[in-house]
NURODREN-591035 format. One line per 4 residues: number of its first residue (from 1); their letters; for each residue y, x, z of N, C-alpha, C. Coordinates in steps of 0.1 Angstrom, whole numbers. Layout:
NUM = a = Y:X:Z:Y:X:Z:Y:X:Z ~ ... $
This chain:
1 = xxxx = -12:8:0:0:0:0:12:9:0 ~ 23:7:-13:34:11:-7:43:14:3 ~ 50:25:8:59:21:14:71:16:15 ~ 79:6:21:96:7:18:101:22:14 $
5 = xxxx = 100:33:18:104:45:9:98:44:-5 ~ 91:40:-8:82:42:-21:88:34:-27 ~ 91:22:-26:93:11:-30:108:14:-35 ~ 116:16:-23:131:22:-23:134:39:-37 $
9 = xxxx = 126:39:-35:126:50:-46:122:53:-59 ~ 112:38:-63:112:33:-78:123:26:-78 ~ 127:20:-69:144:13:-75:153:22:-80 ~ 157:34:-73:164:46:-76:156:54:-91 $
13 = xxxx = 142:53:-91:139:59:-107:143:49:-118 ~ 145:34:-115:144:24:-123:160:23:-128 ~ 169:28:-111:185:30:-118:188:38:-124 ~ 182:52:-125:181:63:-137:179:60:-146 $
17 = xxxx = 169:51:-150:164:53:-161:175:46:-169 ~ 180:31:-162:192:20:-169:201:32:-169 ~ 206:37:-165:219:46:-162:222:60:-179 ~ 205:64:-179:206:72:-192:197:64:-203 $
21 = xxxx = 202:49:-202:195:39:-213:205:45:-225 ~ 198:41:-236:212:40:-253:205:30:-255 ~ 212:27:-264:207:17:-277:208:6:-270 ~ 196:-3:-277:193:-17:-275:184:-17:-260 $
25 = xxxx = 180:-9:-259:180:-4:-240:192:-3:-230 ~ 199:-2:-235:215:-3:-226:219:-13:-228 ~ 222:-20:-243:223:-33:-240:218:-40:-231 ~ 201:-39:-232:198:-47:-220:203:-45:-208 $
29 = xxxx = 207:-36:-205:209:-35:-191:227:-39:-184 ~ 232:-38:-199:245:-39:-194:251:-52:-187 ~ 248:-63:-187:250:-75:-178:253:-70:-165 ~ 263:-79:-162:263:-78:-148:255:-89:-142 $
33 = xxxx = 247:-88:-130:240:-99:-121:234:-93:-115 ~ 236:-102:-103:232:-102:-90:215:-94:-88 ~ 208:-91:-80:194:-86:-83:191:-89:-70 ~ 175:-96:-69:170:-93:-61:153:-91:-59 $
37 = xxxx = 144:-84:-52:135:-78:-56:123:-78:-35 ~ 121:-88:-37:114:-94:-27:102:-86:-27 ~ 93:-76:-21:82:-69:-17:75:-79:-5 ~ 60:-84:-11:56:-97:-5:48:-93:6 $
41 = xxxx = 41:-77:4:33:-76:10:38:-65:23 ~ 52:-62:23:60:-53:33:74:-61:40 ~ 72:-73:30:83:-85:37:98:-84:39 ~ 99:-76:29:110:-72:26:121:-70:17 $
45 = xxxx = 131:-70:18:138:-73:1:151:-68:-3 ~ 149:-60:-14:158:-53:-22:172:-62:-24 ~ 182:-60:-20:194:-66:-30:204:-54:-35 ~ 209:-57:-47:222:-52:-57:225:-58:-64 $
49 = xxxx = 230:-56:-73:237:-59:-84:239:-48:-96 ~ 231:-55:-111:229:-43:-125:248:-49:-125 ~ 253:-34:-131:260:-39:-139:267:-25:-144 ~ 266:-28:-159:269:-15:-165:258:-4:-170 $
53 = xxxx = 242:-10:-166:236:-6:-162:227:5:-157 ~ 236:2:-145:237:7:-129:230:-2:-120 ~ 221:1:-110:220:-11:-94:228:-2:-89 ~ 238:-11:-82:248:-11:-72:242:-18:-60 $
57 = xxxx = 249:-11:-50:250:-17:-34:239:-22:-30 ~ 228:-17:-36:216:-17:-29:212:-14:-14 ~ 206:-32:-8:204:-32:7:192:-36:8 ~ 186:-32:20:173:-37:23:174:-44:31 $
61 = xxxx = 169:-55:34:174:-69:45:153:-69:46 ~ 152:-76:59:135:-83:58:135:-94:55 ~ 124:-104:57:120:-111:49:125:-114:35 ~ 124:-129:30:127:-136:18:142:-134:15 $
65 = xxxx = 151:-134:5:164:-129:3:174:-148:12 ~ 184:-142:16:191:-157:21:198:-161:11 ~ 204:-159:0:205:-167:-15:198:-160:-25 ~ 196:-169:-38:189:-165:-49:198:-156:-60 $
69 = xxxx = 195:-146:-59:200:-137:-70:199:-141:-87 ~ 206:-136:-94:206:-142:-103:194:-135:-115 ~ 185:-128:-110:176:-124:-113:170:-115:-99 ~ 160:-130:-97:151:-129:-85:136:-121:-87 $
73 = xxxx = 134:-112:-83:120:-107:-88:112:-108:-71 ~ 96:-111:-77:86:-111:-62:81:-104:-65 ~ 70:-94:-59:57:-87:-63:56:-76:-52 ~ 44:-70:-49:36:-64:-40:44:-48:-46 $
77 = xxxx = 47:-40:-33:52:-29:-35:46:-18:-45 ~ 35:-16:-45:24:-11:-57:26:-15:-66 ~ 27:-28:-72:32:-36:-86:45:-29:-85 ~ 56:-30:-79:70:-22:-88:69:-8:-87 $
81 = xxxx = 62:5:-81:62:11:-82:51:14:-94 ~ 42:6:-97:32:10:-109:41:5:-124 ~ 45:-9:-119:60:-11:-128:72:1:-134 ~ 78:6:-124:88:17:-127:79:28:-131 $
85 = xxxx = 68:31:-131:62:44:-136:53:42:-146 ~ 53:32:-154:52:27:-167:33:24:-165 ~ 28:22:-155:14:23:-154:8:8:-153 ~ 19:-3:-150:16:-15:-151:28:-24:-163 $
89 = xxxx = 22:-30:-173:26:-39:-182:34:-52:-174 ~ 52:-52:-179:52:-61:-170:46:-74:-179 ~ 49:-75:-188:43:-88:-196:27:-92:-191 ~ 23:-84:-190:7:-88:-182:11:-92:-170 $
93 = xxxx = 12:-82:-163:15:-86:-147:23:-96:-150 ~ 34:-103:-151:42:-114:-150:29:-129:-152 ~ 25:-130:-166:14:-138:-171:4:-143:-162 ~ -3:-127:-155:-8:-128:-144:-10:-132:-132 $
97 = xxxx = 6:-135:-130:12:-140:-115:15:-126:-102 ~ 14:-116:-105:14:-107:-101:27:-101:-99 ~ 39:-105:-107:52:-106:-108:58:-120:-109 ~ 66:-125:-101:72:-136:-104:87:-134:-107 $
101 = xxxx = 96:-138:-116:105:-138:-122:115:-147:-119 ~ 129:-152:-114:133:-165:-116:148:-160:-119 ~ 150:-164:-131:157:-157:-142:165:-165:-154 ~ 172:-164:-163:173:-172:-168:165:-167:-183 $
105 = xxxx = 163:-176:-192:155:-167:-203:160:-153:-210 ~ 174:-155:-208:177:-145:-217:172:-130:-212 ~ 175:-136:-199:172:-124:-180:156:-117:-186 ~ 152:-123:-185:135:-124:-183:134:-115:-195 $
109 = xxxx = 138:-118:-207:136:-109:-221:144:-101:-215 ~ 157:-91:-214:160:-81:-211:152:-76:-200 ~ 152:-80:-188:140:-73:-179:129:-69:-188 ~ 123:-78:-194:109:-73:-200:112:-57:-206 $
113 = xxx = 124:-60:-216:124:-45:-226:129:-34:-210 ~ 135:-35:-204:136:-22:-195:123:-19:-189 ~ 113:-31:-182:103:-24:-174:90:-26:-185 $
């Protein structure tokens, strides 16, 4: 099982990677919104904000987030760190139920091309 350091530190590889995105990879990332990234199995939850993309002001609060981000992600701390290190498909895992998404569609397609 992950740890919150682990977990905390694919979010920081996942903001590198948006940070030296080009192309139609930067596009995706450049939205501004809200983020949040709920870890189910350490009960814990990521908040920031992409914008420019960049995550900003990234906090760790426990439990479930107290409002909904405007791209809310769930999943077990091993899923985003297997996610950020290219070892898990999010399109599978999502399909699978293994990632839950609550997003708007356009959200959900740009996430997909970054992770």
């Amino acid at each position: 099982m992950a740890t919150i350091e682990e977990c905390r530190a694919a979010l920081d590889r996942l903001a590198e990677s948006l940070a030296g995105a080009k192309g139609e990879l930067r596009d995706a990332a450049a939205p501004d919104r809200s983020l949040s990234c709920h870890i189910t199995d350490l009960d814990v939850t990521f908040t920031g904000h992409l914008v420019g993309g960049h995550i900003q002001d990234v906090e760790t609060r426990p439990g479930t987030p107290e409002r909904r981000a405007e791209i809310a992600l769930t999943m077990s701390g091993d899923d985003l760190v297997a996610l950020v290190d290219g070892r898990l498909n999010f399109a599978k895992a999502w399909a699978a139920g293994r990632v839950r998404v609550q997003a708007s569609l356009r959200d959900v397609l740009r996430l997909r091309s970054l992770l």
